[in-house]
N, CA, C and O atoms as a GROMACS GRO file, in nm:
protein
  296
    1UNK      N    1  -3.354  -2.394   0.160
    1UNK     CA    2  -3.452  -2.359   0.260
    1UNK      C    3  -3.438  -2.452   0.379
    1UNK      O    4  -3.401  -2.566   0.353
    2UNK      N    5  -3.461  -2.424   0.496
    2UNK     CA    6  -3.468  -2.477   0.597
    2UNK      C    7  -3.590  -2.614   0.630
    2UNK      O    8  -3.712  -2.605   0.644
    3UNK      N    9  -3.492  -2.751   0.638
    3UNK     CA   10  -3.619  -2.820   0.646
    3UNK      C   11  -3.652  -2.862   0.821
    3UNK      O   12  -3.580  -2.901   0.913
    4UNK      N   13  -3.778  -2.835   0.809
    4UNK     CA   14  -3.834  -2.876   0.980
    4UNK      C   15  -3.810  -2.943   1.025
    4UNK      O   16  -3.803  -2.944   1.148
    5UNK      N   17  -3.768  -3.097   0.906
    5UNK     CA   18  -3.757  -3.216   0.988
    5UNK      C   19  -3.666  -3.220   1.108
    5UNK      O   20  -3.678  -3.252   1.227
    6UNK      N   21  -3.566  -3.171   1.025
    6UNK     CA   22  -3.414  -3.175   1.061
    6UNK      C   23  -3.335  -3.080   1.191
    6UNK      O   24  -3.274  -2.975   1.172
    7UNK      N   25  -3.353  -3.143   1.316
    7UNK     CA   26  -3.321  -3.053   1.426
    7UNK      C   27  -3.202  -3.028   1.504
    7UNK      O   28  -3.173  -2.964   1.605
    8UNK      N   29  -3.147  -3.099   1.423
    8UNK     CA   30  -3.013  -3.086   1.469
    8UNK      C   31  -2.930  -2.993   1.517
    8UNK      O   32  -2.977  -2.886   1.554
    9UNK      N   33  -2.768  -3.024   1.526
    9UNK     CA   34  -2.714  -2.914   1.549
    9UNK      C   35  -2.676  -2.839   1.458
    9UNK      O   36  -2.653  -2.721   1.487
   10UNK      N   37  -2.662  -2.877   1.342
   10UNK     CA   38  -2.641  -2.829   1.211
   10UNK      C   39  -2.766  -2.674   1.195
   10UNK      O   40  -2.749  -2.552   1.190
   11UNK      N   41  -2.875  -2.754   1.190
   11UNK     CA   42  -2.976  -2.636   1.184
   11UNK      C   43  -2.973  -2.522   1.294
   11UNK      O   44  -2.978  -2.405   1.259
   12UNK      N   45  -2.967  -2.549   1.394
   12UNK     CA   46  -2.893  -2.468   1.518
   12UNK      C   47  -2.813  -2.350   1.487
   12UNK      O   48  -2.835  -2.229   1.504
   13UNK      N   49  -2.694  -2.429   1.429
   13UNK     CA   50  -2.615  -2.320   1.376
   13UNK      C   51  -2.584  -2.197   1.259
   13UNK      O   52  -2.492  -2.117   1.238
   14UNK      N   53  -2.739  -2.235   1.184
   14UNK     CA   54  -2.757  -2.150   1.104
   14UNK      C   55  -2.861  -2.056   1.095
   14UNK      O   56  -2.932  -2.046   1.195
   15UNK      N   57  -2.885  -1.989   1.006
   15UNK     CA   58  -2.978  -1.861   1.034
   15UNK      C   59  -3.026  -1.888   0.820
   15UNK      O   60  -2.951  -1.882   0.723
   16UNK      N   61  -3.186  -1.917   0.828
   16UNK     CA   62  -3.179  -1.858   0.711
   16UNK      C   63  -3.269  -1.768   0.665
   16UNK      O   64  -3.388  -1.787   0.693
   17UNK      N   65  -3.235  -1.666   0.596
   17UNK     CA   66  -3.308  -1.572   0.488
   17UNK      C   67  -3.423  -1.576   0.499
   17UNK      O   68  -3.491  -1.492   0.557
   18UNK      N   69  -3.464  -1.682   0.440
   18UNK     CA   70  -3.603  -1.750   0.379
   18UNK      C   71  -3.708  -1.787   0.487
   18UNK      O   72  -3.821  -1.836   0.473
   19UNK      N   73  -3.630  -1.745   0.616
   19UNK     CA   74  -3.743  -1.821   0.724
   19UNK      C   75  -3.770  -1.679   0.839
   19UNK      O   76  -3.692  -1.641   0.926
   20UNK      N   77  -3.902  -1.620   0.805
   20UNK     CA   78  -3.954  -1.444   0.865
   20UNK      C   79  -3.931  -1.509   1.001
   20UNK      O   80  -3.860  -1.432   1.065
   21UNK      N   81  -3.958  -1.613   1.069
   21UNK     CA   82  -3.924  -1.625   1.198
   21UNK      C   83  -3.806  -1.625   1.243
   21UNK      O   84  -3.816  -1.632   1.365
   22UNK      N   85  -3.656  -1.619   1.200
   22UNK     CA   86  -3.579  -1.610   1.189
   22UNK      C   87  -3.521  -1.472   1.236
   22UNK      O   88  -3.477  -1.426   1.341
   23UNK      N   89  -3.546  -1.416   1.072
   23UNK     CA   90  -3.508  -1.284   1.062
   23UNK      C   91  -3.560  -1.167   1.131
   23UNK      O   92  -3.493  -1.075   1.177
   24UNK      N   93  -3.712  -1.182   1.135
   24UNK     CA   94  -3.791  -1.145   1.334
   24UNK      C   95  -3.734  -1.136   1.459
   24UNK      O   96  -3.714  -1.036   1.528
   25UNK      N   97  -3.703  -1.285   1.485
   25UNK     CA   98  -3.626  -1.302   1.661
   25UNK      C   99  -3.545  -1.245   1.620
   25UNK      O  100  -3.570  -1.130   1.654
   26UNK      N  101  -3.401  -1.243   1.530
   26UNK     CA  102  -3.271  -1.140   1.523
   26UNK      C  103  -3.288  -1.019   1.546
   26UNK      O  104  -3.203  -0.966   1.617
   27UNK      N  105  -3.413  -0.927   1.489
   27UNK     CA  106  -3.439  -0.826   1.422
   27UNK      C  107  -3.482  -0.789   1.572
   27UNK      O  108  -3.432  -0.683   1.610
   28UNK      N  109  -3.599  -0.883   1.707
   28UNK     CA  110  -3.650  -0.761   1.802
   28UNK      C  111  -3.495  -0.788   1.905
   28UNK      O  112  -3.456  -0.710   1.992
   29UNK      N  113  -3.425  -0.927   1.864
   29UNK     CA  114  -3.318  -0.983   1.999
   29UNK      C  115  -3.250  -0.795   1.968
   29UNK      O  116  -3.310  -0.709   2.032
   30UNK      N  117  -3.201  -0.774   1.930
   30UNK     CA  118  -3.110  -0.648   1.870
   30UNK      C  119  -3.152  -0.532   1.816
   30UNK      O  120  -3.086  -0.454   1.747
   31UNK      N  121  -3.268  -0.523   1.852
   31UNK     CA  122  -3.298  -0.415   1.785
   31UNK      C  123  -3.274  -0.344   1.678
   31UNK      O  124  -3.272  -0.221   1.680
   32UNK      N  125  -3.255  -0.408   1.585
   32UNK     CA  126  -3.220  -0.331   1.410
   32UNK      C  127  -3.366  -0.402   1.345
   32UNK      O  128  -3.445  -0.491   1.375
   33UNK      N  129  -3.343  -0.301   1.237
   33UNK     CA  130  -3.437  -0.364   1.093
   33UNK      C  131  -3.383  -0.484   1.022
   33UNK      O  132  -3.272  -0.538   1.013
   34UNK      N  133  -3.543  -0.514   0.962
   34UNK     CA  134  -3.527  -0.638   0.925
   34UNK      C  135  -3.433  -0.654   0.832
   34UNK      O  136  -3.380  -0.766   0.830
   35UNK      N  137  -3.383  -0.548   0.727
   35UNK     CA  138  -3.254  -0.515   0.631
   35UNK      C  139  -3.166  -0.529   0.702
   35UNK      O  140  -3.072  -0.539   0.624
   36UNK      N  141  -3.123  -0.538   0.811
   36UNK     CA  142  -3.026  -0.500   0.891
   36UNK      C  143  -2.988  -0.637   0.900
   36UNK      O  144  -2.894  -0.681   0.833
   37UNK      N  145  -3.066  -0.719   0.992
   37UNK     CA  146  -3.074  -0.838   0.972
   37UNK      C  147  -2.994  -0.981   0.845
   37UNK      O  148  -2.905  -1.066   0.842
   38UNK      N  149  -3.099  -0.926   0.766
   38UNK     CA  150  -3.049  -0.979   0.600
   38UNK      C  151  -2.913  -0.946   0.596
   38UNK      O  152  -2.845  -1.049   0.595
   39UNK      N  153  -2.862  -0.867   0.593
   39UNK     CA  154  -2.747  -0.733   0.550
   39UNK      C  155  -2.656  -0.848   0.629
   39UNK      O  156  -2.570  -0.910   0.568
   40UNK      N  157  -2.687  -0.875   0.786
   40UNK     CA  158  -2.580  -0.946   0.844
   40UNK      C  159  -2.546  -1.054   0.789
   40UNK      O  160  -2.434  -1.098   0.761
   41UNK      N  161  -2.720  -1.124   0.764
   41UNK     CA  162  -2.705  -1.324   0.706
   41UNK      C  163  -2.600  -1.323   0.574
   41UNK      O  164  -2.506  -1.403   0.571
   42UNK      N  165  -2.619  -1.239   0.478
   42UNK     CA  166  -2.572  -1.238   0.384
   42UNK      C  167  -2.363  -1.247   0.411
   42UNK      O  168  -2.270  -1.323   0.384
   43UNK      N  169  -2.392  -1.102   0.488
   43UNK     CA  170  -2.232  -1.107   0.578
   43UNK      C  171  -2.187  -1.202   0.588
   43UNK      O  172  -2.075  -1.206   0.537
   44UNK      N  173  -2.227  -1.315   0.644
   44UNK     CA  174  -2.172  -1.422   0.768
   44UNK      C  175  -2.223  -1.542   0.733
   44UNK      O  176  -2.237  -1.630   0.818
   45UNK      N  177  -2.259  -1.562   0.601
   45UNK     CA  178  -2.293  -1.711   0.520
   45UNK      C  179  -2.375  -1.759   0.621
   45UNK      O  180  -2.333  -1.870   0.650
   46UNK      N  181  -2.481  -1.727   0.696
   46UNK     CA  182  -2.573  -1.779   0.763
   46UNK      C  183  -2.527  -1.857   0.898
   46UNK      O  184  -2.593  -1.946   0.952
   47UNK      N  185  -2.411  -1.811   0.938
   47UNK     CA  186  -2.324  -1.894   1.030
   47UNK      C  187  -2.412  -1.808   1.124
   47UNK      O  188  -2.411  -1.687   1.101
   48UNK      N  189  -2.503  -1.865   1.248
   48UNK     CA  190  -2.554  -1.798   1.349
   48UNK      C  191  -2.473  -1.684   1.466
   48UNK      O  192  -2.501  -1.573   1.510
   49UNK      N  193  -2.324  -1.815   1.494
   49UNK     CA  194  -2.278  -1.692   1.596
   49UNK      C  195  -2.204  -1.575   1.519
   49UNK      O  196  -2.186  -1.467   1.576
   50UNK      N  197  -2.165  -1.595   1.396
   50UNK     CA  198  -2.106  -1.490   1.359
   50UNK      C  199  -2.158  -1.393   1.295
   50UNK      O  200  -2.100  -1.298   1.243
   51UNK      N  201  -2.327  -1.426   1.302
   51UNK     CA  202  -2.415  -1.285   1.301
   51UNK      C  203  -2.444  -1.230   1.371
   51UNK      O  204  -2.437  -1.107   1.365
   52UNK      N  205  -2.497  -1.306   1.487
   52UNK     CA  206  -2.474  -1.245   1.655
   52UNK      C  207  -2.429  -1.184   1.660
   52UNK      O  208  -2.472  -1.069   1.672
   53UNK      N  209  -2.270  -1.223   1.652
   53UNK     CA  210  -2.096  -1.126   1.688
   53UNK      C  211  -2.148  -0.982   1.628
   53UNK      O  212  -2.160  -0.879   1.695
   54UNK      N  213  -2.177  -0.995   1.492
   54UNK     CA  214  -2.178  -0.876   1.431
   54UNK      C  215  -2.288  -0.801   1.444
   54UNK      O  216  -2.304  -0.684   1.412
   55UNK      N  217  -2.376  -0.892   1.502
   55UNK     CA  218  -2.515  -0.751   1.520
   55UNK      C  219  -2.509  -0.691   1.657
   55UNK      O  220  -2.590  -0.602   1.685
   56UNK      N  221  -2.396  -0.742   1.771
   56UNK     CA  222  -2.341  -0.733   1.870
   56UNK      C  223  -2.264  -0.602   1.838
   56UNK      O  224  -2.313  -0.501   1.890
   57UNK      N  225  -2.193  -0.591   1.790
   57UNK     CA  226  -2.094  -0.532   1.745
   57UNK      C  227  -2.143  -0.401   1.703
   57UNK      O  228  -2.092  -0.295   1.739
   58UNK      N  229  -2.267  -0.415   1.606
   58UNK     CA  230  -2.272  -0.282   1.544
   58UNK      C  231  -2.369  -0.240   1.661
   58UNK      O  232  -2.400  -0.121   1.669
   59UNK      N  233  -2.409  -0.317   1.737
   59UNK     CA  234  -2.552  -0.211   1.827
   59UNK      C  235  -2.512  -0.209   1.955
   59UNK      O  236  -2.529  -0.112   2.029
   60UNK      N  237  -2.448  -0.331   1.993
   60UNK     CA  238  -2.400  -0.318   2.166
   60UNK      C  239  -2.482  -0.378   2.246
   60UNK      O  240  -2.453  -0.385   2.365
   61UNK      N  241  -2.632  -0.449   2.183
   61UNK     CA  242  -2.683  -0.513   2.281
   61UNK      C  243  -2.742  -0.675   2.203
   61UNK      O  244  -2.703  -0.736   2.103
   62UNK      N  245  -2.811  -0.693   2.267
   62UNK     CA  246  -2.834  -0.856   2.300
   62UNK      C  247  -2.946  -0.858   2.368
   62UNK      O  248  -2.993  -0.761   2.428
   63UNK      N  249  -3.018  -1.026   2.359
   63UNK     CA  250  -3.084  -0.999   2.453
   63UNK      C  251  -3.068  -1.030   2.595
   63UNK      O  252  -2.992  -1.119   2.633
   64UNK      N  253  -3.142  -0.957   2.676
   64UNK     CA  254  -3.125  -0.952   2.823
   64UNK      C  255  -3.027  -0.811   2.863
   64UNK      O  256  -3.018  -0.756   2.973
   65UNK      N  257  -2.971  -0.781   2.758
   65UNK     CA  258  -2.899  -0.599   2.795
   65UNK      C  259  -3.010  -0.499   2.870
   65UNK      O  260  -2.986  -0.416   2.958
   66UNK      N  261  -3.116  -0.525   2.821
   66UNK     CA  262  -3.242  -0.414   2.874
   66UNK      C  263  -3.258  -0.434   3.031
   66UNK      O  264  -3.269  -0.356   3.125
   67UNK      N  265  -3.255  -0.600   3.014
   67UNK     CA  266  -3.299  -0.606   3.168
   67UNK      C  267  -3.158  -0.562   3.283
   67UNK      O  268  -3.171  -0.534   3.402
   68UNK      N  269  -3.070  -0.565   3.230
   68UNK     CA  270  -2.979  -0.562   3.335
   68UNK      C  271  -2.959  -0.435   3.389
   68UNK      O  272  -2.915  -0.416   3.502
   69UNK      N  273  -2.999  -0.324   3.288
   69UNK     CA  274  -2.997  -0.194   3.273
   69UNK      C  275  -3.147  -0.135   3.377
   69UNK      O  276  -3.165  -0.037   3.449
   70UNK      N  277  -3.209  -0.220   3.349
   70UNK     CA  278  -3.363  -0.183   3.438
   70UNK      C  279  -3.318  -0.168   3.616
   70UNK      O  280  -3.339  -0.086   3.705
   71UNK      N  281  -3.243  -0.300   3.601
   71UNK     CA  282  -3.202  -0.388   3.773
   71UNK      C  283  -3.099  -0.266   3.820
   71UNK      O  284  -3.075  -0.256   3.940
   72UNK      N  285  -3.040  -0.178   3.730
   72UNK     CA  286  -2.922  -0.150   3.807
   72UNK      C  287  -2.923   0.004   3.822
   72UNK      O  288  -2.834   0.077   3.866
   73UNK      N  289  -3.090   0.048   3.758
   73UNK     CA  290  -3.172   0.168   3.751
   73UNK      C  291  -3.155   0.241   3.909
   73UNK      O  292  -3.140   0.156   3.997
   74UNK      N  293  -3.155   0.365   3.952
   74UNK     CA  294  -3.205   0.403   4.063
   74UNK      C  295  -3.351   0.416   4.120
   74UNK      O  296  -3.369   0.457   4.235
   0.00000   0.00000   0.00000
């Protein structure tokens, strides 16, 4: 489990399971379900960018995709 103390870069770079705030920010950054989510951590041994990559990958956005799409609206 993720301990609070510890803020490092280590913790930075990971993503875990066990922590709904976590799996939340992934879940609205990208728009998938919260399974979706899990489905990735599990994927990608909790390595952060290489869940990114892959929730990148399967959906095409990120955050800040919405806004750029708003700006470039007619």
């Amino acid at each position: 489990m993720d301990n609070m103390n510890f803020r490092g870069g280590r913790d930075r770079d990971r993503v875990s399971a066990n922590q709904p705030y976590e799996v939340r920010y992934l879940s609205e950054k990208f728009g998938v379900e919260k399974q979706i989510v899990m489905d990735a951590i599990k994927a990608c041994s909790g390595k952060r960018k290489l869940i990114e990559d892959y929730l990148k990958e399967r959906t095409g956005r990120g955050r800040g995709d919405n806004l750029s799409d708003a700006r470039n609206a007619p």
